[in-house]
C-alpha positions in Angstrom: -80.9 16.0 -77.2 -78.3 13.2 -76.1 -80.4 11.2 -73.5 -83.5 11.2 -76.1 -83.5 8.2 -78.6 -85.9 7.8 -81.7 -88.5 6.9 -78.9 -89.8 8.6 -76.0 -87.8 7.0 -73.2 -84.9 8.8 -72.3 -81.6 7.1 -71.3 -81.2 5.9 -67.6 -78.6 7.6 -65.9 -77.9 5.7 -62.4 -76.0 8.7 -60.7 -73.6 6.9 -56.7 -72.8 10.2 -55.3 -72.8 9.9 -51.2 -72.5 13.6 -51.4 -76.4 14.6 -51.4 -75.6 18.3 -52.5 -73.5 16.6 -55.7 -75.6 13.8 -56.3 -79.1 16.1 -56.3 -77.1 19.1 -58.9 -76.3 15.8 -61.1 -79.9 14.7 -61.2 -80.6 18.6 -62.6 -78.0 18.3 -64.8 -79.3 15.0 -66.2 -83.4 16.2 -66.2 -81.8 19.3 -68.1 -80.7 17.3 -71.1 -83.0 15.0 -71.9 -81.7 11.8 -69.4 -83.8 9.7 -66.6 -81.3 9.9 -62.9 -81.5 7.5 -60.5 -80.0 8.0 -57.4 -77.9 5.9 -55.1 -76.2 7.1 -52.2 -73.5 4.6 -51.8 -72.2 1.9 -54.3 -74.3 -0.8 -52.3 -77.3 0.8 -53.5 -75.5 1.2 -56.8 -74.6 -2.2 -57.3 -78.6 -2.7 -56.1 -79.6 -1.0 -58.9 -77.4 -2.2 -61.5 -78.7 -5.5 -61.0 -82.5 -4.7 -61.5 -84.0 -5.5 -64.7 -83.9 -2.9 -66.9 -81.1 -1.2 -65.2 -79.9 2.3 -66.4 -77.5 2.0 -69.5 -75.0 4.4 -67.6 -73.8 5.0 -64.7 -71.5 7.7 -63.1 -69.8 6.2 -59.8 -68.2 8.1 -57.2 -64.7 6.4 -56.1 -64.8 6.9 -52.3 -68.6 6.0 -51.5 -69.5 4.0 -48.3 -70.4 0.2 -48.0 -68.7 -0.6 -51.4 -66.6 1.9 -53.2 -66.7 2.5 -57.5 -63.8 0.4 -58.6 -65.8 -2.2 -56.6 -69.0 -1.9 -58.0 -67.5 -1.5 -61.9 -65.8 -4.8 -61.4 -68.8 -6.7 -59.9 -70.7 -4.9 -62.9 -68.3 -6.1 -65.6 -68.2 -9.9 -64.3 -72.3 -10.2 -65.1 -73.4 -10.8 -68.7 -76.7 -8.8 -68.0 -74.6 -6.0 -67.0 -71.4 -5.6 -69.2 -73.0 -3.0 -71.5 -73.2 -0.3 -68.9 -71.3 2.7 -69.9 -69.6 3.4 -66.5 -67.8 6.8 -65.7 -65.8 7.3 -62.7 -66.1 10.6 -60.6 -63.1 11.4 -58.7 -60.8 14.2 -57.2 -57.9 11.6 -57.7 -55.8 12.7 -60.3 -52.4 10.4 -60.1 -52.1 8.1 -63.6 -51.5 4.7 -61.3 -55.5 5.5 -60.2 -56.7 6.0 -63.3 -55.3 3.6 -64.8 -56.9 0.5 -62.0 -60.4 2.7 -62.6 -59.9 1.2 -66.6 -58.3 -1.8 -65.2 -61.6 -2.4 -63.2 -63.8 -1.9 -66.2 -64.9 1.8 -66.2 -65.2 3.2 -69.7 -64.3 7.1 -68.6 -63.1 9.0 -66.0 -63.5 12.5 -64.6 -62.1 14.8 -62.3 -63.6 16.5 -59.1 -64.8 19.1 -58.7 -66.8 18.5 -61.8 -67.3 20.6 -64.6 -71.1 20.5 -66.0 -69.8 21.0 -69.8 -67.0 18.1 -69.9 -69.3 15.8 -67.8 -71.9 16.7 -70.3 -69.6 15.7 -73.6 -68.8 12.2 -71.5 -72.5 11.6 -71.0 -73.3 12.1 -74.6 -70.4 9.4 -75.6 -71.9 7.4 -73.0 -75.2 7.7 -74.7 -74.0 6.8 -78.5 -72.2 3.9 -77.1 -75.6 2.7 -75.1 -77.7 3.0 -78.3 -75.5 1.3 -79.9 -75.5 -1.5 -77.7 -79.1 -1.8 -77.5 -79.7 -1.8 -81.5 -76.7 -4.6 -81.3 -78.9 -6.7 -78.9 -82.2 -6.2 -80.7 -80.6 -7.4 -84.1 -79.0 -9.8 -82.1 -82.5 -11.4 -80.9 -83.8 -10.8 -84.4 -81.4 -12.9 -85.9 -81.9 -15.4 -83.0 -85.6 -15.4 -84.0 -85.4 -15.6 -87.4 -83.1 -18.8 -87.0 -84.8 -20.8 -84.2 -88.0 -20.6 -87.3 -85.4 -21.8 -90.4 -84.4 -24.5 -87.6 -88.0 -25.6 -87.9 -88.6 -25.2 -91.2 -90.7 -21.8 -91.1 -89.6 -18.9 -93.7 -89.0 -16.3 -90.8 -89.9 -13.6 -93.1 -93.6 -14.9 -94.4 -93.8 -17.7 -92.0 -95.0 -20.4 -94.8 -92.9 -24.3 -94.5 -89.6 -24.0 -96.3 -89.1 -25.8 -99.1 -93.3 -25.6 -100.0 -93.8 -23.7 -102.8 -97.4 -21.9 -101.7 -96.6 -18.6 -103.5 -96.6 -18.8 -107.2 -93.2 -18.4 -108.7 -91.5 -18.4 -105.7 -89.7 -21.6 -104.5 -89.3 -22.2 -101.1 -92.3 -19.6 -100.1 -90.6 -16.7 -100.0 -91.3 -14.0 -102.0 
């Protein structure tokens, strides 16, 4: 299923919807295929949540919310390091291209049009979730890498851990087999 990775945990799905009839049929939606929803009523509360560690790896925004609106919220989200890799879709019944086009200007990643359909929102979510996996195998390498050179820096093999440049294990310089 698209929310379910190679372990249990499914993706995070922070759902702003100040409509509580919309925002409780996407949680459904999302518990239906395989994702975690969280719930915020207004992009306040969104932003709120964005900011917590381990905040969810995508986010569907409303446009018109109260106390901070979507373009709002994606732009404070795109300005924080912890937060850039949130896959953000924007849900909205505006349809003119000059709106669009300031939703990608603030640093949404999709868009999609009110009313909703469950199929097309469903198609976004799963690009959402390839690009979120993606991200997250990018940072673990990333903090592999970062490990593994911090140990060369102090003279530690980072893949059998004996002192570079000893030659402990027979036939292979350096200690590295």
């Amino acid at each position: 299923d698209p929310g379910e990775r190679a372990d249990p945990a499914p993706l995070r799905v922070l759902v702003a919807e100040d409509d509580a009839r919309t925002r409780d049929g996407l949680l459904r939606l999302l518990e239906r295929h395989g994702f975690a929803g969280i719930l915020a009523k207004d992009g306040q509360e969104a932003l709120e949540i964005l900011l917590t560690p381990n905040a969810p790896q995508i986010a569907l925004l409303d446009w018109e919310m109260p106390r901070l609106d979507g373009l709002h919220v994606s732009k404070a989200v795109r300005t924080l390091p912890a937060t850039q890799s949130c896959y953000i879709i924007m849900m909205t019944g505006r349809e003119n291209p000059s709106d669009m086009l300031a939703a990608f200007a603030s640093g949404v990643d999709d868009f999609v049009l009110k009313p909703l359909d469950g199929d097309q929102l469903l198609a976004r979510l799963k690009c959402g979730a390839r690009v979120a996996r993606s991200h997250e195998q990018c940072a673990r390498r990333i903090s592999e890498l970062e490990k593994a050179l911090d140990a060369a820096s102090h003279g530690i093999c980072p893949h059998c851990s004996h002192a570079l440049g000893s030659s402990s294990v027979a036939g292979s310089p350096g200690g590295c087999s």
